[in-house]
C-alpha positions in Angstrom: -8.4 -0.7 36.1 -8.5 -0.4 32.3 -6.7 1.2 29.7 -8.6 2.6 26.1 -7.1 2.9 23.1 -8.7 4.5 19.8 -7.2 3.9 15.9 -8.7 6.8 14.0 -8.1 5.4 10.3 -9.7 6.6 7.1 -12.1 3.5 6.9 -13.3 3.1 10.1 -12.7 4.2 13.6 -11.6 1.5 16.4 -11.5 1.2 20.3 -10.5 -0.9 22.4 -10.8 -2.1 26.3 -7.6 -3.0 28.1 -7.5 -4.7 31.5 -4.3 -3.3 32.6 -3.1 -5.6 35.3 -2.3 -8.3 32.3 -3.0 -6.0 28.9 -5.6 -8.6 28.4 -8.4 -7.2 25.6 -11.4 -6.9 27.1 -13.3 -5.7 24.1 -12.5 -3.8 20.4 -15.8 -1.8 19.0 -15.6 -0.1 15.1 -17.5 2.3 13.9 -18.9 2.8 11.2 -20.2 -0.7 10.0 -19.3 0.5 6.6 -16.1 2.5 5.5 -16.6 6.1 5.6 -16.8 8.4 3.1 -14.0 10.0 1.6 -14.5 13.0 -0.5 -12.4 13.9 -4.0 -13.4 16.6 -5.7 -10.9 15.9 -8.4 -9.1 13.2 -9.3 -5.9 12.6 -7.0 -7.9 14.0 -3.9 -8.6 12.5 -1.0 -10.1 14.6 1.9 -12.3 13.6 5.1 -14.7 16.0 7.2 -13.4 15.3 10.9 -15.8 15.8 12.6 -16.6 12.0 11.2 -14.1 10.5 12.9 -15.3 12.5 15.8 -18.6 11.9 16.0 -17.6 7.7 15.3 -15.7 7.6 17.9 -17.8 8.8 20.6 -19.9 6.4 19.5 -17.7 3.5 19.4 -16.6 4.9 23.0 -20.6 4.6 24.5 -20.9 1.2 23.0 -17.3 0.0 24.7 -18.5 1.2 27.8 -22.0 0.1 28.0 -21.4 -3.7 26.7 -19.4 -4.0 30.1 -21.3 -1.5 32.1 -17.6 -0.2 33.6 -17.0 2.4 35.7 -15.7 4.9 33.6 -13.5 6.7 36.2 -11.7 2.8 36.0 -10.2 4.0 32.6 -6.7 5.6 33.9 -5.2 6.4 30.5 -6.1 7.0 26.7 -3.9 6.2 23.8 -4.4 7.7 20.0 -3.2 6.2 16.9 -4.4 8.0 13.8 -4.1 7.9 9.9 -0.6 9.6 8.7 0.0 12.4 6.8 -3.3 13.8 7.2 -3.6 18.0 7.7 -6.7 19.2 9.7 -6.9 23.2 10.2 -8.7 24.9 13.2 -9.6 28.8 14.2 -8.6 30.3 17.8 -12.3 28.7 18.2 -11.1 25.6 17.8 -13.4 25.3 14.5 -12.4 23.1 11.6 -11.7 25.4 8.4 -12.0 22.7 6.0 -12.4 18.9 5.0 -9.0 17.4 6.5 -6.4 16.9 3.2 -5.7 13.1 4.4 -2.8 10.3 3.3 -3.6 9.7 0.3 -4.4 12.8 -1.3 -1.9 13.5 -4.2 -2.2 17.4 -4.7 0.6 18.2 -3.2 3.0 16.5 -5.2 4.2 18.7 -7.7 4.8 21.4 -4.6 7.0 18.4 -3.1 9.3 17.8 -5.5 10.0 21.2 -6.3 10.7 21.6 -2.7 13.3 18.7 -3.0 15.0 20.3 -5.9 15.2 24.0 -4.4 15.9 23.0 -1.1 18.2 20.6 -2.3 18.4 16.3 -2.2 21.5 16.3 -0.1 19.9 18.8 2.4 16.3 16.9 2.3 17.4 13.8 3.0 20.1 14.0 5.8 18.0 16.5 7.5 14.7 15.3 7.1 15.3 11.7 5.9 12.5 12.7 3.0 12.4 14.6 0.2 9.0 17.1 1.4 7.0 14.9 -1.2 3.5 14.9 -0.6 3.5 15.0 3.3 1.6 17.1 5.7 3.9 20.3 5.1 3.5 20.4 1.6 -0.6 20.1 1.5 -0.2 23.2 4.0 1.9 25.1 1.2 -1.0 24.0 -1.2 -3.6 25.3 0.9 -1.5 28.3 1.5 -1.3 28.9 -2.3 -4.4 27.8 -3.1 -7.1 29.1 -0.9 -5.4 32.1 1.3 -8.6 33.4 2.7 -8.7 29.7 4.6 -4.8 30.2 5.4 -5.1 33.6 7.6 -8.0 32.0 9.5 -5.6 29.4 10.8 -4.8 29.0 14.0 -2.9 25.7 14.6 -2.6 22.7 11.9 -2.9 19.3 13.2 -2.0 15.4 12.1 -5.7 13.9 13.0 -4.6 12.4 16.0 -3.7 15.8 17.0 -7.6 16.7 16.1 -9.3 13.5 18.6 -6.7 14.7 21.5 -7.8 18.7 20.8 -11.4 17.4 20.9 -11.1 14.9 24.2 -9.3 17.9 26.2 -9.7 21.0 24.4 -5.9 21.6 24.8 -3.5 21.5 21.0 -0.1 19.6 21.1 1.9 17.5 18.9 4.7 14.7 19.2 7.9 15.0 17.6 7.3 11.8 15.8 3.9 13.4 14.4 6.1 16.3 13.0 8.4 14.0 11.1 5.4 12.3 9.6 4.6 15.7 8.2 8.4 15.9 7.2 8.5 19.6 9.9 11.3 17.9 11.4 15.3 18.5 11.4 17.1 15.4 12.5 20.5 16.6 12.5 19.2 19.6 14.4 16.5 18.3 16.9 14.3 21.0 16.0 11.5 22.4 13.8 12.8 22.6 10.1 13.7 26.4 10.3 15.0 25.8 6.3 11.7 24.0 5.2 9.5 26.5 7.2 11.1 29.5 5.7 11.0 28.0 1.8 7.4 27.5 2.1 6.8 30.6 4.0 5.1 28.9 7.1 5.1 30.7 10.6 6.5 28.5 13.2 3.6 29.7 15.8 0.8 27.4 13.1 2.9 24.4 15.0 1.2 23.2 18.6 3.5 22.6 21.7 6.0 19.9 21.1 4.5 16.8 24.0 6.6 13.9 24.7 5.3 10.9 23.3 4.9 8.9 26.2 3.1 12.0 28.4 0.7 13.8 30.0 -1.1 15.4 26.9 -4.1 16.8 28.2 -7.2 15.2 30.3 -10.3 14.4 29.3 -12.9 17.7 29.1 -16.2 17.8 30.5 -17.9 18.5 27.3 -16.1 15.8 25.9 -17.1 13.2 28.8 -20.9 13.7 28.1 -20.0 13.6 24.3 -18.6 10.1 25.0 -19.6 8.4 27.9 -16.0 8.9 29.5 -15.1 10.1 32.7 -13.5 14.0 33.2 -10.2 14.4 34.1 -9.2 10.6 32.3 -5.5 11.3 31.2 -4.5 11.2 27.3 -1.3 9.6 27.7 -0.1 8.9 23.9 -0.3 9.3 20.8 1.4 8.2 17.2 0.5 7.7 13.3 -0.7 4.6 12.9 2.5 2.9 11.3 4.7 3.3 13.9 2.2 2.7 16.2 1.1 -0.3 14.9 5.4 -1.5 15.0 5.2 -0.9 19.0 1.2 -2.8 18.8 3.4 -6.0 17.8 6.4 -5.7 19.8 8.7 -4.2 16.8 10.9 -1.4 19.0 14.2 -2.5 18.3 17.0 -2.0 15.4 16.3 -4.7 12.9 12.6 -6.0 13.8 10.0 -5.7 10.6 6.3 -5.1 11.0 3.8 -5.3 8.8 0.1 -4.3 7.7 -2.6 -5.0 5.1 -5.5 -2.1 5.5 -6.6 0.1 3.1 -3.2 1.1 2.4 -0.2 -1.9 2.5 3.0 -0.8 4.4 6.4 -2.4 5.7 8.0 -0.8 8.4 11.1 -1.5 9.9 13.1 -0.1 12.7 17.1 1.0 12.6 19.3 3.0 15.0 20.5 5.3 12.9 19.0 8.3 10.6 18.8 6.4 7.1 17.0 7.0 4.4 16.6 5.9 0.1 18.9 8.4 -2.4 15.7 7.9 -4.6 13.3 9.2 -1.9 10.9 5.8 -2.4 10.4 4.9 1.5 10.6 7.3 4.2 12.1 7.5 7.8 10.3 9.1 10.3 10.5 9.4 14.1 9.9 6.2 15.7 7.8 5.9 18.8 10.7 5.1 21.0 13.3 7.5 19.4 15.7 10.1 20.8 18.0 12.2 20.1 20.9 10.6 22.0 19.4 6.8 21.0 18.2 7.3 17.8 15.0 4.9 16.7 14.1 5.6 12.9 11.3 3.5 11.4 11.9 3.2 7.8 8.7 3.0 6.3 7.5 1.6 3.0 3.6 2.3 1.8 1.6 1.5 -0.7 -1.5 3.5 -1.1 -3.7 1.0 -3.5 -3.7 -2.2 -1.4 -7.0 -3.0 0.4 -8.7 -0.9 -1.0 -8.4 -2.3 -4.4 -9.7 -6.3 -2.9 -12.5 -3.8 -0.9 -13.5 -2.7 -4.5 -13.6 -6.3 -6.5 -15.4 -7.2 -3.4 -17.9 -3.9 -3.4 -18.1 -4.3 -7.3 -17.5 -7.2 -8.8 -18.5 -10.1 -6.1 -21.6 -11.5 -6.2 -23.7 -9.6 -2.8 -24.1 -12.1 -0.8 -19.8 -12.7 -0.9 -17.8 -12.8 1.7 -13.7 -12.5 2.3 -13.8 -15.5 3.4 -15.9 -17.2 0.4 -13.7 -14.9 -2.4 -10.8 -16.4 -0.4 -12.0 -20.1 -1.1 -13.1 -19.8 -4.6 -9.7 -17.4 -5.8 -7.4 -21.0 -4.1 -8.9 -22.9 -6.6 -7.2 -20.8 -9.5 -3.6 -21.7 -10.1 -0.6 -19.4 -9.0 -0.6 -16.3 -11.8 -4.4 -16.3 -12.0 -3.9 -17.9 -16.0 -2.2 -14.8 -17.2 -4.5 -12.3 -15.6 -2.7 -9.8 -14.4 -3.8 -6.7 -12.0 -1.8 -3.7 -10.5 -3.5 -2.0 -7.7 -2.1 1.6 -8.0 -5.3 3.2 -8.0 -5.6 5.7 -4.6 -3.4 8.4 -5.4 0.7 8.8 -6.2 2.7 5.9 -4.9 6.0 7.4 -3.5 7.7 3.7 -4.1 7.1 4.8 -7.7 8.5 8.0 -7.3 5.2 9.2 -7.0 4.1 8.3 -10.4 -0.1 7.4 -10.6 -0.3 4.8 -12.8 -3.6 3.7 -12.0 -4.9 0.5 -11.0 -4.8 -1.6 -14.6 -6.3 -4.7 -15.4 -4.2 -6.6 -18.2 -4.6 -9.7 -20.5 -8.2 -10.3 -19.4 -9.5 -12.9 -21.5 -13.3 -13.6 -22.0 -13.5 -16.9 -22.7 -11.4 -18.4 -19.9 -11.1 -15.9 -16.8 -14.1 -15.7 -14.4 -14.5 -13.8 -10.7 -12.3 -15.8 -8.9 -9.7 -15.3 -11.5 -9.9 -11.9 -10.5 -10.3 -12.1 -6.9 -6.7 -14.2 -7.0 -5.2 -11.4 -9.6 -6.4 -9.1 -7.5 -4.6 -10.4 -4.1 -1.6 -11.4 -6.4 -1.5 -7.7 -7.4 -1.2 -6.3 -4.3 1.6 -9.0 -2.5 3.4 -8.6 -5.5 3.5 -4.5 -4.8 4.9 -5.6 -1.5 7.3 -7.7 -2.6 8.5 -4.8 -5.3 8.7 -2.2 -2.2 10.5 -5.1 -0.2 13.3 -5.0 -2.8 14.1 -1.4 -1.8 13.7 -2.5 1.7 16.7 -5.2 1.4 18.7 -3.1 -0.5 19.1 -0.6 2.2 20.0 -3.3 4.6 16.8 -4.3 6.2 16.5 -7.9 7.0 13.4 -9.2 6.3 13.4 -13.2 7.8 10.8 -12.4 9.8 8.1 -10.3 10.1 5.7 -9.3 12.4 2.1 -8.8 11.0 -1.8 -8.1 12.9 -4.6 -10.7 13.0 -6.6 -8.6 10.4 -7.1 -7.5 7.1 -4.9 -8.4 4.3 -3.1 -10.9 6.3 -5.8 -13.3 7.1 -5.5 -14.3 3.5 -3.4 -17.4 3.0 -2.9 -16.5 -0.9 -2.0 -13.6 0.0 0.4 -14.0 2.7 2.1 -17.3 1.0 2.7 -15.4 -2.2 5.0 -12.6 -0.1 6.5 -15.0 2.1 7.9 -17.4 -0.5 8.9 -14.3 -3.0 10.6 -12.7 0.1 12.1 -15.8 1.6 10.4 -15.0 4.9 8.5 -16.3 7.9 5.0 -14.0 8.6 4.3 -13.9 12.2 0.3 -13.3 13.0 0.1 -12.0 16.2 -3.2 -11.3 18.4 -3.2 -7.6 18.5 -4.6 -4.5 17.3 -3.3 -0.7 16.7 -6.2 0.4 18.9 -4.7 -2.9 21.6 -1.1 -1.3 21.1 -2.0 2.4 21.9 -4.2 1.5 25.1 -1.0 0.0 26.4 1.1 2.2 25.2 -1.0 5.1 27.8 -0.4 2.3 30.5 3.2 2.9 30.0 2.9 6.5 30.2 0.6 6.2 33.3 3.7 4.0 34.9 0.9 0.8 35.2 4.0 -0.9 33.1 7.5 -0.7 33.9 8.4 -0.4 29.9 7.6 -0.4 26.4 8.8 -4.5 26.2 6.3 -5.4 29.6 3.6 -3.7 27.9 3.6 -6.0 24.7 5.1 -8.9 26.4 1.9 -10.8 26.6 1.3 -10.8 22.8 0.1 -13.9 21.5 1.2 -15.8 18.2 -1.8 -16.8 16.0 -0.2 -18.2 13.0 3.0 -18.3 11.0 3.1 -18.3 7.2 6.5 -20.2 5.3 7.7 -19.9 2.0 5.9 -22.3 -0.5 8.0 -25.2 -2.2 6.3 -23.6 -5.6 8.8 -20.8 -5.5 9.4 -21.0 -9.6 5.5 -20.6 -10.6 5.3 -17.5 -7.9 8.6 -16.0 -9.2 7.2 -16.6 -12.9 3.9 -14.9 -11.8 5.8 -11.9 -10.4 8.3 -11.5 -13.1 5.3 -10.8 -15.8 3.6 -8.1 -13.1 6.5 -6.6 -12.8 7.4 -6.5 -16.5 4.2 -4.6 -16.8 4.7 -2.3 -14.5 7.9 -1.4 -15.7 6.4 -0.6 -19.0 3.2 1.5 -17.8 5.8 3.7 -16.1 8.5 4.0 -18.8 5.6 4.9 -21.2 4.5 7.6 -18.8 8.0 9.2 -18.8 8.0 9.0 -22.5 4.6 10.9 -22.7 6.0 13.6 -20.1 9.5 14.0 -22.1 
C-alpha cells in the first residue's frame, strides 16, 4: 500500500510516493523543471493561472506512477498542501474566473488596514489573531470592488489547495485551518467571521462546506483518474497551507516546537496552546493542523516574502550560466563574514507584514567597484536574507517563543551552511535538518486520516536527522554584520514614513 502526497507551491509543484507500512519515501517527482510563471500586471501583483498547477501536477502524478509501474488502486489516500493566502474563483461550472490573486500579491493592502481600523485592533486581533491585512478575504473585497462583473459570476472562492481537491473529485470544501489563513475565521466564536463578512459585504454562501482536516474530503473523479494516471474512487484524505503543513512534515505539533523553511518565501512557525497573537500585527496566528476548539493548537507564523527568491535571482541574473548552488555556495565561503561592507536586503516580492507591510524593495547598498566581485554578492545576498530571519525572530522571542531548537527540511535555503550558521549563531540556536518533505508530510498525514497510523506522532516518528547546525564561536563579526543591515533597514523605512507624512 502507498500513500501520495502533492505540495502545490508557486514555483513548482511536488509529489511524493509513500510506502505506508513504514512512511518510507518511495519517490518525490517536481514539475516544472523550471519555476513557473507568475504574472504581475503591475507592480505589487502577483497572480498565477491554476490551471498550471493543475496541469503540473497530473504530470508529476503519471511520472510517480510510471517510474515504479504501481498499481494505482495501491494508493489508499491523498494529501494536499498548497501555497497560503492564495484566492482562486470558480462559476457553478466549476470554471476558473480569473488568474488566482496568490501570497504574495500586495493589492490588497490598503483594503486591510482599513479593515483593521474600522473593524477595530482589539476586535481583529482577539477574534481573528490578525489584523485582515492582505490575506485571502481582503483580495476578495478587492475583486469585489474592483472588477464586479467577475464578483456576481462567483460561485465558491477557494485557497488553491481547495482548487487541486475540487479538480481531483469535482466536490468544493474547505478546512477550518484554510479559513483562518484567509483570516474568515472567529476564534473566540468557532465560526465564520459574521463581523468581517458583513464589513466587506461578503455572502457567507461564496464559503464551501467546512471538512475536518483529517477527513474524508472527496474521492478521486473519473475524469480526473485519466487526467492523472490515478485510480477512481482513491480518497483525498487532507489537506493544509503549506506552513503548517510543513510544521506537522517535521514533527512540530506540540506547544513550544519551532519549524522552519527557506523556499521562495522564508518563514518561522511555531506552535502554542493558546490564541496569541503580535499588538503590532507583524506575525500571524492561524489554525494549526492539529487545533480545536476545546485544545487549542495556534501556529504563530512569521514570513518573509523576499527570501529565495532574491538568491533564485543573483543566481538567474548575476551567476555566471554554467553556476550552480552548490558552486555559488563555495565561492561566497571564501568572502569573510559581512561580505566587506556589502550589504543587501531582500524585500523585493511584495509588502512584508514583519514590516508592517511596508515595500521597501530589495536594495543593494555600499557596492564598491573596485573591491566587491560575484561572490561578494552571492554571500550579501544569503546574509541578507538570514539576517531578515533573525529580525522576524526578534518578534518571535518577544512573544515568548523559544527558539533553542528548530526544526528545518533537507531543501532549499537550508542546505546552505552560510546561511544556516549566520541564523543559528545570531539566534543562539541549534538547526535540526531533517529528511522530509511538505509533499512526504501530507502523504502521511492522509495515512492518518485513512486510520493506516494510529496518530499524528506515529506518522512522523520515523523522521530521520540529516544534519545539525551550532552557533559559530565568531558571534561578534556576525553581530557586527547584522547590526549595519539592520541600521539600514531602519533608515529605508523611517525615510518612507517621512515621505508618506
Amino acid at each position: 500500500m502507498y500513500l501520495l502526497g502533492y505540495d502545490i507551491g508557486s514555483s513548482s509543484i511536488k509529489a511524493a510516493l509513500v510506502r505506508a507500512k513504514d512512511g518510507v519515501q518511495i519517490d518525490l517527482v517536481q514539475y516544472p523543471a523550471k519555476e513557473m510563471e507568475m504574472i504581475a500586471q503591475q507592480a505589487g501583483w502577483a497572480e498565477q493561472q491554476p490551471q498550471l498547477w493543475w496541469d503540473n501536477l497530473c504530470k508529476a502524478t503519471k511520472k510517480i506512477i510510471q517510474n515504479h509501474q504501481i498499481d494505482a488502486t495501491e494508493i489508499k489516500g491523498i494529501g494536499i498542501a498548497y501555497q497560503m493566502h492564495g484566492l482562486v474563483l470558480v462559476d457553478k461550472n466549476q470554471e476558473v474566473l480569473r488568474p488566482s490573486i496568490i501570497w504574495c500579491d500586495s493589492r490588497a493592502v490598503p483594503i486591510g488596514k482599513q479593515a483593521f481600523e474600522d473593524m477595530g485592533e482589539a476586535y481583529c486581533l482577539s477574534h481573528l489573531l490578525n489584523s485582515p491585512g492582505n490575506f485571502t478575504a481582503s483580495k476578495l473585497k478587492w475583486v469585489k470592488d474592483n472588477e464586479p462583473v467577475i464578483y456576481e459570476r462567483i460561485h465558491k472562492i477557494m485557497l488553491p489547495g481547495d482548487y487541486i481537491a475540487m479538480k481531483l473529485s469535482g466536490e468544493i470544501c474547505t478546512t477550518v485551518s484554510g479559513l483562518s489563513e484567509g483570516i474568515f475565521w472567529d476564534f473566540k466564536n468557532d465560526a465564520l467571521s459574521d463581523e468581517l463578512m458583513t464589513y466587506y459585504g461578503i455572502d457567507k454562501n461564496l464559503i464551501p462546506t467546512i471538512q475536518p482536516t483529517f477527513s474524508q474530503q472527496g474521492n478521486v473523479s473519473q475524469k480526473a483518474a485519466l487526467a492523472t494516471g490515478l485510480a477512481a474512487g482513491t480518497p483525498i484524505t487532507y489537506r493544509a497551507g503549506d506552513q503548517p503543513n510543513n510544521a506537522l512534515s517535521l514533527n512540530v505539533l506540540r506547544p513550544g516546537e519551532v519549524a522552519a523553511t527557506g523556499g521562495t518565501s522564508g518563514v518561522v512557525y511555531g506552535v502554542v496552546d493558546t490564541p496569541a497573537y503580535d499588538t503590532q500585527s507583524r506575525v500571524n496566528g492561524f489554525a494549526h493542523v492539529n487545533h480545536e476548539k476545546e485544545n487549542p493548537h495556534i501556529g504563530i507564523l512569521l514570513c518573509i516574502n523576499g527570501a529565495g527568491i532574491q538568491y533564485s535571482w543573483l543566481k538567474n541574473q548575476v551567476a555566471d550560466q554554467q553556476e550552480s548552488y552548490e558552486s555559488m555556495e563555495a565561492k561566497l565561503s571564501q568572502i569573510p563574514i559581512g561580505s566587506d561592507g556589502l550589504r543587501i536586503l531582500p524585500f523585493g516580492n511584495g509588502a512584508e507584514r514583519m514590516l508592517a507591510n511596508q515595500s521597501p524593495g530589495a536594495q543593494l547598498i555600499n557596492l564598491n567597484f573596485n573591491r566587491h566581485q560575484q561572490a561578494h554578492l552571492y554571500r550579501a545576498g544569503l546574509e541578507g536574507i538570514a539576517f531578515s530571519f533573525v529580525y522576524g525572530m526578534e518578534i518571535l522571542k518577544e512573544m515568548g517563543l523559544n527558539l533553542s531548537v528548530i526544526r528545518v527540511g533537507n531543501d532549499n535555503l537550508f542546505q546552505s551552511n552560510t546561511f544556516s550558521t549566520t541564523i543559528a549563531t545570531l539566534v543562539d540556536s541549534k538547526i535540526e535538518v531533517m529528511k522530509t518533505t511538505g509533499a512526504i508530510g501530507a502523504a502521511k498525514a492522509a495515512g492518518v486520516a485513512v486510520g493506516i497510523y494510529t496518530s499524528l506522532e506515529e506518522a512522523m516518528s520515523n523522521n530521520q536527522l540529516v544534519k545539525s547546525y551550532l552557533p559559530l564561536t565568531q558571534k561578534e563579526e556576525h553581530q557586527a554584520a547584522y547590526d549595519l543591515w539592520r541600521n539600514d533597514l531602519k533608515r529605508i523605512l523611517n525615510h518612507k514614513e517621512v515621505k508618506k507624512s
